[in-house]
C-alpha positions as CSV (number, residue, x, y, z in Angstrom):
1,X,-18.2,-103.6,82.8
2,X,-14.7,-104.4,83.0
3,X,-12.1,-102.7,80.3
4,X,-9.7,-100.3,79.2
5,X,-11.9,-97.0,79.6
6,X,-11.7,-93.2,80.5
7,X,-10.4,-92.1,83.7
8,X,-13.8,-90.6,84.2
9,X,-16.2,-93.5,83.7
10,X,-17.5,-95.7,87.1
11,X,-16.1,-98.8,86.9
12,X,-13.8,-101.3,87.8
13,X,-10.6,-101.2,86.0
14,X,-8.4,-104.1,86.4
15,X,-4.6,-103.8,86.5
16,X,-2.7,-106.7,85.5
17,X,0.7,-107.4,87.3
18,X,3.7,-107.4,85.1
19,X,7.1,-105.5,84.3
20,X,7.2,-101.4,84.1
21,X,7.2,-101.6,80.3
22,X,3.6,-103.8,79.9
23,X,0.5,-104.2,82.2
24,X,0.8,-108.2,81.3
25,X,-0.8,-110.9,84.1
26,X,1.7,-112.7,86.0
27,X,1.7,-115.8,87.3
28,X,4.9,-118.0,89.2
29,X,4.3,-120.6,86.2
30,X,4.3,-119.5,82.5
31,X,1.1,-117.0,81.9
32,X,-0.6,-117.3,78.3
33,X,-0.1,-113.9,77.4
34,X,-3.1,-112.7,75.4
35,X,-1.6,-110.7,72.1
36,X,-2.2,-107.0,72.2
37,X,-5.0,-106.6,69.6
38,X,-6.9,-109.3,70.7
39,X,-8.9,-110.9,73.8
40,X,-8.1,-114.2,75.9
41,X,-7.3,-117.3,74.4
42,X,-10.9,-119.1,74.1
43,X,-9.9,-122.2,76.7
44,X,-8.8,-119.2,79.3
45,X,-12.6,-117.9,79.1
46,X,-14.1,-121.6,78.3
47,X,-13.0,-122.7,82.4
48,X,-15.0,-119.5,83.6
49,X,-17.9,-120.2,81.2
50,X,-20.3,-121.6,83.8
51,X,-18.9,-118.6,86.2
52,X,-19.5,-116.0,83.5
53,X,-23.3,-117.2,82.9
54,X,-24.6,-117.2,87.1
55,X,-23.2,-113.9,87.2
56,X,-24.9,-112.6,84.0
57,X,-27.8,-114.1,85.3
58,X,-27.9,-112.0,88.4
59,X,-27.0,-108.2,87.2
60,X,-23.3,-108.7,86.8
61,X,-20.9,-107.7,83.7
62,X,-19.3,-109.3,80.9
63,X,-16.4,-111.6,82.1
64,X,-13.3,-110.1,82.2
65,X,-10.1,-112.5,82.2
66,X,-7.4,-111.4,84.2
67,X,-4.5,-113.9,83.8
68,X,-4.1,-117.4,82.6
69,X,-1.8,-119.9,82.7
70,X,-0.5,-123.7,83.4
71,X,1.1,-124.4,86.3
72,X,1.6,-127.5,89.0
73,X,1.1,-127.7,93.0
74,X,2.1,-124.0,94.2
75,X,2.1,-121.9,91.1
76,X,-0.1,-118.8,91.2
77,X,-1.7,-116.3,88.8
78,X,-2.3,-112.3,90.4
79,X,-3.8,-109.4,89.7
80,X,-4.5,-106.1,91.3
81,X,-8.1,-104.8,90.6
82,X,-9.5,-101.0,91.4
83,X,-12.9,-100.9,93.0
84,X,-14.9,-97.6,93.0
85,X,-16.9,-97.1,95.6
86,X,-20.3,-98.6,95.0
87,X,-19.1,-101.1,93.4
88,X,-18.6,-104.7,93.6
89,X,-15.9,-107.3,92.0
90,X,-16.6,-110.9,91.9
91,X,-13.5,-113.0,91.2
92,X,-13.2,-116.5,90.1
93,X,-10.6,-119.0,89.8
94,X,-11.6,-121.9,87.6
95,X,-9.2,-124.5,85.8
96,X,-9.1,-127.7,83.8
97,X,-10.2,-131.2,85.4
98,X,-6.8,-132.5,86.2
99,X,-6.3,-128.8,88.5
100,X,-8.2,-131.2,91.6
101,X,-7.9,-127.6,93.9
102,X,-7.3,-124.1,93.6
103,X,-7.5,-121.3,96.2
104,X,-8.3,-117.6,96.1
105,X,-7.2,-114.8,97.8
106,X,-8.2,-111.2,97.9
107,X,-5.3,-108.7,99.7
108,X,-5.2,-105.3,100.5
109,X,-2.9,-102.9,99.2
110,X,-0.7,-103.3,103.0
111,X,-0.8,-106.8,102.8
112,X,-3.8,-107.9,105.4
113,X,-6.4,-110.2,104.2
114,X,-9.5,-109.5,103.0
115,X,-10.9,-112.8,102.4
116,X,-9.9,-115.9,101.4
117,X,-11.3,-119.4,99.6
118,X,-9.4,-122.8,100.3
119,X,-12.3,-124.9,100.2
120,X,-11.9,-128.3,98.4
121,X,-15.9,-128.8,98.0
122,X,-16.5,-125.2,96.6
123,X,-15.2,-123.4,93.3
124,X,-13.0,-120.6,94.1
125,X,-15.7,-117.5,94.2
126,X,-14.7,-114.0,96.4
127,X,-16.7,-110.7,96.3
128,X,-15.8,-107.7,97.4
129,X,-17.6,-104.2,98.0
130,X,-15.6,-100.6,98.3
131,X,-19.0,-99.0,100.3
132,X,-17.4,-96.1,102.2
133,X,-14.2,-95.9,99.6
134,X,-12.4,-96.1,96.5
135,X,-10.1,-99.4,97.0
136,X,-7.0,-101.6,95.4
137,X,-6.6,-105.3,95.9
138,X,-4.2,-108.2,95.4
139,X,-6.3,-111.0,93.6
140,X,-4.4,-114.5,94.2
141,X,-5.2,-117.5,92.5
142,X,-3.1,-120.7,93.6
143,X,-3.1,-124.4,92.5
144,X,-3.5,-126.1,96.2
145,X,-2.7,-129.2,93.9
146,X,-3.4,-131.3,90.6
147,X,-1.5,-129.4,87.3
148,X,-2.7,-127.9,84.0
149,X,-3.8,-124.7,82.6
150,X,-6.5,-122.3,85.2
151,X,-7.4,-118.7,84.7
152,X,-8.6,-116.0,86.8
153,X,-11.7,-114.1,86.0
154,X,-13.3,-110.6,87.1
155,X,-17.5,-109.8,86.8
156,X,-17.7,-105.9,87.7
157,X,-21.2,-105.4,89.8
158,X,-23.5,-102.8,92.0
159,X,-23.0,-102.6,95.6
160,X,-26.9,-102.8,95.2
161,X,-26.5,-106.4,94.2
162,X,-24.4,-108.0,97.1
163,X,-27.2,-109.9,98.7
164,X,-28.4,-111.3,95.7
165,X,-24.4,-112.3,94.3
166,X,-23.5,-113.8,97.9
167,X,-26.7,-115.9,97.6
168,X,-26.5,-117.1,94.5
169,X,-23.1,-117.1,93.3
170,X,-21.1,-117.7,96.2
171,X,-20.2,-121.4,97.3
172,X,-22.8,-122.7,99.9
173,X,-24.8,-118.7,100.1
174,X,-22.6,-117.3,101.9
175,X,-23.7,-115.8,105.6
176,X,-23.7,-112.3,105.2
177,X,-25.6,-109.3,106.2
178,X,-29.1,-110.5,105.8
179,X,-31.6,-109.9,108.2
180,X,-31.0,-111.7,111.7
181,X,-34.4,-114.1,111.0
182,X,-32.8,-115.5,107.2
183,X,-29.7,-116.7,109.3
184,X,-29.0,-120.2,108.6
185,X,-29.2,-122.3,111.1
186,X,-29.9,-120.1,113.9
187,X,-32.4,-121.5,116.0
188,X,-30.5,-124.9,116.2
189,X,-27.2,-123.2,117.4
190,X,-29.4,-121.2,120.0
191,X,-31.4,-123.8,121.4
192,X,-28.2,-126.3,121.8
193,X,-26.7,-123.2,123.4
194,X,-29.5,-122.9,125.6
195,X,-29.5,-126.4,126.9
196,X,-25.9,-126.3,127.5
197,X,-26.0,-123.2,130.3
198,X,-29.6,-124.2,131.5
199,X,-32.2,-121.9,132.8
200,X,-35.4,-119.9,130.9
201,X,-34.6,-117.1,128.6
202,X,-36.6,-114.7,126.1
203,X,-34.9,-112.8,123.4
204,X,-34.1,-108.8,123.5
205,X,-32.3,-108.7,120.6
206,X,-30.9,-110.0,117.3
207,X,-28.7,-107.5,115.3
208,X,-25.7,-108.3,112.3
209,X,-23.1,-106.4,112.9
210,X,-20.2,-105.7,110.2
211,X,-16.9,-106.5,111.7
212,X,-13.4,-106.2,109.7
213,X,-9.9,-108.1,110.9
214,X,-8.7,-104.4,110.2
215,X,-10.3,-102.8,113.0
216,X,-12.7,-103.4,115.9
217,X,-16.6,-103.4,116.0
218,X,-18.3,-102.3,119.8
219,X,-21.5,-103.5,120.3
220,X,-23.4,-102.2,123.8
221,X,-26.0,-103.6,126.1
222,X,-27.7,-103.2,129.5
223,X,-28.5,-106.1,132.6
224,X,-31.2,-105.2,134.6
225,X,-31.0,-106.1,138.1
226,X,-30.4,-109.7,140.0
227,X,-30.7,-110.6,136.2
228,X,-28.6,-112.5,132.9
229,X,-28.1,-111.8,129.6
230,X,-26.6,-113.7,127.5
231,X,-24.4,-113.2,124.1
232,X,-24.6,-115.6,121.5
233,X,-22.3,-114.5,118.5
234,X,-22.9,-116.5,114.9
235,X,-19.7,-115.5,112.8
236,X,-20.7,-115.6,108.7
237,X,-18.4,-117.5,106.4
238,X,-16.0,-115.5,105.6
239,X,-15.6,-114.5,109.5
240,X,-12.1,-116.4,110.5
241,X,-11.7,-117.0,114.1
242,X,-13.5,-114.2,115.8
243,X,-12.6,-112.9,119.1
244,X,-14.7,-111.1,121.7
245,X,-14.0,-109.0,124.2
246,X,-16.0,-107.7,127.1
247,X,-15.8,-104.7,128.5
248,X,-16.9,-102.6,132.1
249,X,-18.0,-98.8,132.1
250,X,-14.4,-97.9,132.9
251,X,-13.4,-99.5,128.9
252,X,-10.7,-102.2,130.8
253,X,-11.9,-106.0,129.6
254,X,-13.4,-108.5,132.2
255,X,-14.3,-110.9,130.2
256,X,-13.8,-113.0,127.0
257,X,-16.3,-114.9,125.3
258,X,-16.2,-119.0,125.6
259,X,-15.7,-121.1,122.1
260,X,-18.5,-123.3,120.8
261,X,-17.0,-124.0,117.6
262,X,-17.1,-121.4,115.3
263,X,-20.1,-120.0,117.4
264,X,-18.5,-117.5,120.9
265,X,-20.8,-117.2,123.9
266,X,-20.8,-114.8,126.9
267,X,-22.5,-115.3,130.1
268,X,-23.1,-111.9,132.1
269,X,-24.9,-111.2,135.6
270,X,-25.9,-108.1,137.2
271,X,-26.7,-107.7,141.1
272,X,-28.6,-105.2,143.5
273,X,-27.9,-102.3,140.3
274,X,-28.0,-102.5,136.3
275,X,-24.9,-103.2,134.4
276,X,-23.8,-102.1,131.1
277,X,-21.8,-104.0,128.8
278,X,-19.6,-103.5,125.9
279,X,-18.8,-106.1,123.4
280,X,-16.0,-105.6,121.2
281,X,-15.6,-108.0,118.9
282,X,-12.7,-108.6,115.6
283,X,-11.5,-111.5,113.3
284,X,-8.2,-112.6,113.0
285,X,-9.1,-112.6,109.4
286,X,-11.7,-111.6,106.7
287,X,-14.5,-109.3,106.6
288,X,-18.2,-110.2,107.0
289,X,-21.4,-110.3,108.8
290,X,-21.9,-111.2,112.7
291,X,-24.9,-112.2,114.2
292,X,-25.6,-111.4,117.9
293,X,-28.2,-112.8,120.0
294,X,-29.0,-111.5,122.9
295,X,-31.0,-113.2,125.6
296,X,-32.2,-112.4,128.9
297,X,-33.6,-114.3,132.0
298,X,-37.0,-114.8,132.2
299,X,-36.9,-114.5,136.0
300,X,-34.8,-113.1,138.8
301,X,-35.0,-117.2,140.1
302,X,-33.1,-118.1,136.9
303,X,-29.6,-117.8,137.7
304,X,-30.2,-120.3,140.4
305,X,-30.4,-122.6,137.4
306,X,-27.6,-121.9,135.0
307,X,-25.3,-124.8,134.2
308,X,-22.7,-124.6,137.4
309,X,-19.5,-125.3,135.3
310,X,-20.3,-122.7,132.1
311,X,-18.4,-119.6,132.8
312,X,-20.4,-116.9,134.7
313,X,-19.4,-113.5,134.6
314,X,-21.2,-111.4,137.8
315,X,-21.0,-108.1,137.3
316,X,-22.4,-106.9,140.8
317,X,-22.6,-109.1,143.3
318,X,-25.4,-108.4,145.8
319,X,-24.2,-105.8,148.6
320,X,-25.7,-107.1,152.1
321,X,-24.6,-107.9,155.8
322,X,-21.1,-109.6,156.2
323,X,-22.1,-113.5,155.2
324,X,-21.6,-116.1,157.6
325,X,-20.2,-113.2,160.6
326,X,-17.8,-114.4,163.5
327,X,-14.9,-114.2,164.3
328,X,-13.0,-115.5,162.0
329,X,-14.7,-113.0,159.2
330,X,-14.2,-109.6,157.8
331,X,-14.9,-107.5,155.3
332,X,-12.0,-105.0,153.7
333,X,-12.0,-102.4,151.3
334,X,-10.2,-103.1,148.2
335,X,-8.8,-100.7,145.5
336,X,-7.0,-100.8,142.3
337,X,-4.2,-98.1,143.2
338,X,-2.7,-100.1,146.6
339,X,-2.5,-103.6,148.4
340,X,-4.3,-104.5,151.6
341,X,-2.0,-107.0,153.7
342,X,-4.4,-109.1,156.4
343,X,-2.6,-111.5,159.0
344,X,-3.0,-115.1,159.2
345,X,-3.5,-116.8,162.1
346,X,-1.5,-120.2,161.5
347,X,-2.7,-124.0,162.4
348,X,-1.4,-125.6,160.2
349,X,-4.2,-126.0,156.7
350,X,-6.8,-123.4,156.5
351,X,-9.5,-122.9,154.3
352,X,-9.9,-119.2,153.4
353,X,-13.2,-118.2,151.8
354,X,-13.5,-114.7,149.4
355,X,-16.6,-113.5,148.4
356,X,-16.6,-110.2,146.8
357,X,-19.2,-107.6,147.0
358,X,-20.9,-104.9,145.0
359,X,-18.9,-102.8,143.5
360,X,-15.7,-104.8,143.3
361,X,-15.3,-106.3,140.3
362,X,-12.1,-108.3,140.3
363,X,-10.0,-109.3,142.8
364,X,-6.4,-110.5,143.0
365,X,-4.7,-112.6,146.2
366,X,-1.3,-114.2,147.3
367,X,-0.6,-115.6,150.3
368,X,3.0,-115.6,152.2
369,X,4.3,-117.6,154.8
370,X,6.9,-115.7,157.8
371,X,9.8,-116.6,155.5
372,X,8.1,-114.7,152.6
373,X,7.4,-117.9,150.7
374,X,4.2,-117.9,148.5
375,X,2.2,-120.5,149.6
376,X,-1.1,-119.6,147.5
377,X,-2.6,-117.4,145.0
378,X,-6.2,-116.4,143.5
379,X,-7.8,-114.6,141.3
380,X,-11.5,-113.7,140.3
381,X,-14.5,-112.0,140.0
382,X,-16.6,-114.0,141.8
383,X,-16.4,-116.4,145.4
384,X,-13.6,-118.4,145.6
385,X,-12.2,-120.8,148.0
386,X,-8.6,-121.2,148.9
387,X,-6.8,-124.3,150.5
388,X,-3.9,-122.5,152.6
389,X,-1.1,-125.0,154.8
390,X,2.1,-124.1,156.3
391,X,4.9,-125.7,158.3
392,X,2.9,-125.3,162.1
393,X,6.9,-124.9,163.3
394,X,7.2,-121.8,161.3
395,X,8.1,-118.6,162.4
396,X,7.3,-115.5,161.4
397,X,3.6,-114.5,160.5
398,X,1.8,-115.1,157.9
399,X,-0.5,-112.4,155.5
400,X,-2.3,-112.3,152.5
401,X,-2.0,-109.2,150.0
402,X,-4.8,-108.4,148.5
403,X,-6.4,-105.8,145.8
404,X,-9.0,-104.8,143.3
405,X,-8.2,-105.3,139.8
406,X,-11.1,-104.0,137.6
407,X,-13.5,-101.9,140.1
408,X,-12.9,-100.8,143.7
409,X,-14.7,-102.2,146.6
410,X,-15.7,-104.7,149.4
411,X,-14.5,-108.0,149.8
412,X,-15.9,-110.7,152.6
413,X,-13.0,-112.8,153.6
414,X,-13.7,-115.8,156.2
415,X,-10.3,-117.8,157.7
416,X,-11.6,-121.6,158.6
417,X,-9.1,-123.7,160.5
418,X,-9.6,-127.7,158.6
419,X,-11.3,-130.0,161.3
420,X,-9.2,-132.5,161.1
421,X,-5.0,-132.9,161.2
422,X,-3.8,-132.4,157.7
423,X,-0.9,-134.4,156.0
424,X,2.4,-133.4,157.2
425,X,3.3,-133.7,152.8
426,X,0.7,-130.8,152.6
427,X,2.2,-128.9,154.8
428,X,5.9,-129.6,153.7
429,X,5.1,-128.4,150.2
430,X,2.3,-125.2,151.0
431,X,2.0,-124.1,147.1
432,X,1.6,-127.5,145.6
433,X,-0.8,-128.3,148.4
434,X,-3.0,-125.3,147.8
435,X,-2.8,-125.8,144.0
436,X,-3.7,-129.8,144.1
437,X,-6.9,-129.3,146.9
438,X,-7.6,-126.4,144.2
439,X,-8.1,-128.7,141.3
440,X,-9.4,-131.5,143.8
441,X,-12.3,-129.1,144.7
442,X,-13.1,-128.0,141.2
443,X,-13.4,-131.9,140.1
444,X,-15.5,-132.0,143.2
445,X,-13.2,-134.1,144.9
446,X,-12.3,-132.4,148.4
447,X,-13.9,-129.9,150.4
448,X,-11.6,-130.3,153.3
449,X,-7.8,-130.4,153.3
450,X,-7.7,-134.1,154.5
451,X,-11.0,-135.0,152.1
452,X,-7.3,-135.5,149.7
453,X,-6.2,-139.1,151.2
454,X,-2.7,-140.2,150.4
455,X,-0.1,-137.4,149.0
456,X,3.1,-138.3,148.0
457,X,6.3,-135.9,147.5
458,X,8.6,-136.5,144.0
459,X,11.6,-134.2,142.8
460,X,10.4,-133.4,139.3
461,X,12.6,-131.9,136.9
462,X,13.6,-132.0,132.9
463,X,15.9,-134.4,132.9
464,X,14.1,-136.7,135.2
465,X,11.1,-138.8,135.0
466,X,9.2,-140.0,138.1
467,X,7.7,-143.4,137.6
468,X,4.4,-144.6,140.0
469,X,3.2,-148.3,139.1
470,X,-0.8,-148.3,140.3
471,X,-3.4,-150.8,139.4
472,X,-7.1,-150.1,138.3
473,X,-9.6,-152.3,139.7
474,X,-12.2,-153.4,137.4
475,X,-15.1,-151.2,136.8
476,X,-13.2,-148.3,138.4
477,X,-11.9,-145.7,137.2
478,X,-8.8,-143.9,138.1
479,X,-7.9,-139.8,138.6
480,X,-4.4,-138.8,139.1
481,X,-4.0,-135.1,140.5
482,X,-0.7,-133.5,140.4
483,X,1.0,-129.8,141.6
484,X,3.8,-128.5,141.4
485,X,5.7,-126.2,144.4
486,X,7.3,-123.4,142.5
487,X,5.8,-120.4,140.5
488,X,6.2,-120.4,136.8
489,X,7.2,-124.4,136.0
490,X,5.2,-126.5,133.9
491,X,4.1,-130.2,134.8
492,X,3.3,-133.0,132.2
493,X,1.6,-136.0,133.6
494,X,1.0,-139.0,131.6
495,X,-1.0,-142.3,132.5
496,X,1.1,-145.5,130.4
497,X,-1.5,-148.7,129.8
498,X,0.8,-151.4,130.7
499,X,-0.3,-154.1,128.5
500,X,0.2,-151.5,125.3
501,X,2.7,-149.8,126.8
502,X,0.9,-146.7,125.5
503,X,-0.4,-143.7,127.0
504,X,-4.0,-143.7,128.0
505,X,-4.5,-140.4,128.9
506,X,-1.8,-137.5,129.0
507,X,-2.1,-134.0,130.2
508,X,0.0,-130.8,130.4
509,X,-0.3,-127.5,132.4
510,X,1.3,-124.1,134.1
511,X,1.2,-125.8,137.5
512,X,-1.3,-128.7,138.5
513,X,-2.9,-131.1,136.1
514,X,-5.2,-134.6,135.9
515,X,-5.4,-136.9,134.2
516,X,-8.1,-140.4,134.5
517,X,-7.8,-143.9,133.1
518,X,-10.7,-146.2,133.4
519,X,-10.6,-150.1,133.5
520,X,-14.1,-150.7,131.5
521,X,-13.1,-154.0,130.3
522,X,-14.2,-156.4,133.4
523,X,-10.2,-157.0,134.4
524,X,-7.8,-155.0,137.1
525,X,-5.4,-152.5,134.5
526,X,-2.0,-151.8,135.4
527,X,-0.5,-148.8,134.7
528,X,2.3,-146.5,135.6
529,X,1.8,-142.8,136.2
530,X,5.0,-140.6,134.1
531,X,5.5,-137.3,136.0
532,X,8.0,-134.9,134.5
533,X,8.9,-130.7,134.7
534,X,10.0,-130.1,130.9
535,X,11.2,-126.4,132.0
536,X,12.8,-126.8,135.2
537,X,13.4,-128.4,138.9
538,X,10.5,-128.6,141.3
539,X,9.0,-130.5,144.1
540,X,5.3,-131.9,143.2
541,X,2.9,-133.6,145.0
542,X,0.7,-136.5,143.5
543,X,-2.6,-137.8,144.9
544,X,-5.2,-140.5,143.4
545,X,-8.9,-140.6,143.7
546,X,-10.8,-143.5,142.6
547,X,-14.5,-143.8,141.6
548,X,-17.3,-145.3,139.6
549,X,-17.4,-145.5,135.8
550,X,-19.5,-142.5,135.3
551,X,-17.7,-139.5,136.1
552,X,-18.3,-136.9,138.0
553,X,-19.9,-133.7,135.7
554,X,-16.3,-131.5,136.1
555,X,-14.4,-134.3,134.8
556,X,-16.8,-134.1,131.6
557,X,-15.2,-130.3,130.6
């Protein structure tokens, strides 16, 4: 019941902004003050008539109007509103036909966000529980746009009743904290989920968990040996952008969960031992229910299956004899606390295999060349591959540094010298060269240093732009690779349709990029490749790779 009362009765009391001298609703535009011996004008009440009616319906109190007024685009009506704990305020924002949108806010006495509606389908509807504590809150109502009069209404409730008010009243039944099996739509998102990273999978468990932009919520779980679980996290409604984090036994992160649209999804592997897991997930904004699904391999054969190119997270990777031994293989010990330096024996382009091994759990690498140029650098949690070239009339000796980063332990590190004479470009430009057969091997372009082709040099920088005329054929399509030579510059590479003089595909990145034009209309397409360094000079290096129309499955992320 919502009302002047006694200070010692249990419910919600509603305090009206205004000046020192009178508790009267304010509002940016003019407010239609209510006289003091009587209630709301009748057309402040007759926009929340309908709201007033559901909630009555459902267990909830007499409306109360908090503010009214008439306003344009902008204009806002607030009111601060006391919630005793075990309570519940419902709060509506309703106005006349020619107000097309309004939006509704609920703030906390610091300023953060509790929730918000901005929804152009839905009426303006918030509720809010105090469970563990009394609490005060900023209600904002806000014409988005349209003009005329609106008002902004208050029903007082049980915590008892939140299910049934989120159901019922809210826009579109809110996701909340139901049980995991009412969630809407759940099985779809998890069995398009499923398909996506591949293999079989049983459930071990489906929980909601309560998460709050104001602090975080840990969620644990165990991987049994040469087994996966997986994490798929269902945010409710009035969850905003959630972010999770997962972390080892020693509490550092190692992992972050991968975006499906409002959906986040964490792959995680054990080895030879059982893991444990910590998820720790918050909002950026709102409060709300989480659903988490766990699922686990069916067999240890399983992970043989998962999707290649959906992030993997291997928590243990199997201890065992030194893979692939001979001389040009080792294993070192790797620790968090100090660098391990390891000669390399120079010839010119080198491919340099990691592979790390239970317990290391992170690993970080750069490589050198006798000048103490960085010519390469890796980082990971699982095998890697690094292209390494070099000058071959370079003195000096060249090393790679190498540590642990999350967990100490053994690495396997084999140094393979390429079969064949690399490009003399390659080894002119070592970084840019180890970061384009990088990206070349990810799109599944190279495995060898010379599997590149043709590599040509360009002087990149902000105030120049490096123009490369090429020619499609028809029913071919086109991928342009580029690198740049120097830590810490960015590379944009465009791909300009000649005949539109437009850009059919553009790309932009920290150090090495793609982009792919396709000529799927019977004819040879000209273009001309735009290379440019927006934040400083650089060498890059540029190579081309043609192919059928259907792409490879890396070039489909």
């Amino acid at each position: 019941m919502i009302g002047p009362t006694a200070p010692s009765a249990n419910r919600l009391l509603a305090l009206l902004c205004g000046c020192a001298s009178a508790c009267a609703p304010h509002a940016t535009s003019a407010p239609v003050r209510a006289p003091s011996h009587g209630g709301p004008p009748a057309e402040s009440a007759a926009y929340l008539a309908d709201f007033a009616r559901e909630t009555a319906l459902v267990g909830g109190s007499p409306l109360e109007v908090l503010a009214s007024g008439a306003g344009i685009a902008g204009d806002s009506l607030s009111a601060f509103v006391s919630i005793p704990k075990g309570r519940c305020a419902l709060v509506a924002a309703r106005g006349a036909p020619q107000v097309d949108d309004l939006d509704l806010y609920l703030l906390s006495d610091d300023g953060d966000e509790i929730a918000a509606s901005e929804e152009v389908e839905h009426p303006a509807t918030l509720l809010h529980c105090a469970e563990a504590a009394d609490e005060r809150v900023l209600v904002v109502a806000r014409i988005a746009s349209g003009q005329g009069p609106y008002s902004l209404g208050l029903v007082d409730a049980p915590a008892d009743q939140e299910p049934i008010l989120r159901a019922k009243v809210l826009p579109g039944g809110e996701r909340a904290a139901g049980p995991p099996e009412d969630w809407p739509g759940l099985d779809a998102a998890l069995a398009l989920h499923r398909d996506l990273i591949g293999a079989t999978w049983r459930d071990v468990r489906r929980v909601v968990v309560p998460v709050d932009h104001r602090l975080p919520t840990q969620l644990d779980f165990s991987v049994e040996p040469k087994r996966c679980v997986d994490a798929l996290l269902v945010p409710g409604s009035s969850v905003d952008d959630l972010d999770v984090e997962a972390l080892g036994p020693s509490g550092r992160v190692f992992a972050r969960a991968e975006e499906e649209g409002a959906e986040r999804a964490l792959l995680v592997c054990a080895g030879a031992e059982p893991a444990h897991v910590t998820l720790r997930l918050r909002p950026h904004a709102g409060r709300g229910g989480v659903l988490v699904a766990l699922s686990e391999t069916r067999q240890d054969s399983d992970r043989r299956n998962l999707h290649p190119e959906f992030p993997r997270h291997d928590l243990s990777p199997e201890p065992g004899p030194l893979a692939k031994p001979g001389p040009s293989a080792q294993r070192l010990d790797l620790t968090t606390a100090s660098m391990v330096s390891l000669p390399l024996a120079w010839s010119g382009c080198q491919r340099v295999e990691l592979e790390p091994r239970f317990p290391l759990l992170g690993f970080r690498l750069a490589a050198y060349d006798g000048q103490g140029r960085l010519i390469g650098e890796a980082e990971g949690t699982s095998k890697t591959v690094l292209h390494l070239c070099g000058e071959r009339a370079t003195g000096g000796t060249a090393r790679m540094d190498l540590r642990a980063t999350l967990r100490a332990g053994p690495i396997d590190i084999r140094s393979l010298a390429e079969p064949a004479p690399a490009s003399a470009t390659l080894e002119r430009f070592p970084l840019a060269a180890s970061r384009l057969l990088g990206l070349a091997a990810d799109l599944g372009f190279v495995t060898e240093a010379h599997d590149i082709g043709q590599v040509s040099a360009h002087e990149l920088g902000p105030d120049r732009l490096v123009r490369i005329p090429l020619s499609v054929p028809a029913a071919r399509c086109l991928t342009v690779l580029a690198a740049a030579d120097r830590s810490g510059r960015g590379i944009e590479l465009g791909l300009v349709d000649v005949s539109t003089s437009r850009f059919a595909d553009f790309a932009r990145g920290a150090s090495a990029v793609f982009a792919r034009v396709c000529a799927d209309q019977g004819q040879t397409e000209d273009i001309v490749v735009e290379l440019r360094a927006p934040y400083g000079e650089t060498s890059g290096l540029v190579a081309t790779r043609q192919e059928s129309l259907k792409p490879s499955a890396a070039l489909l992320r």
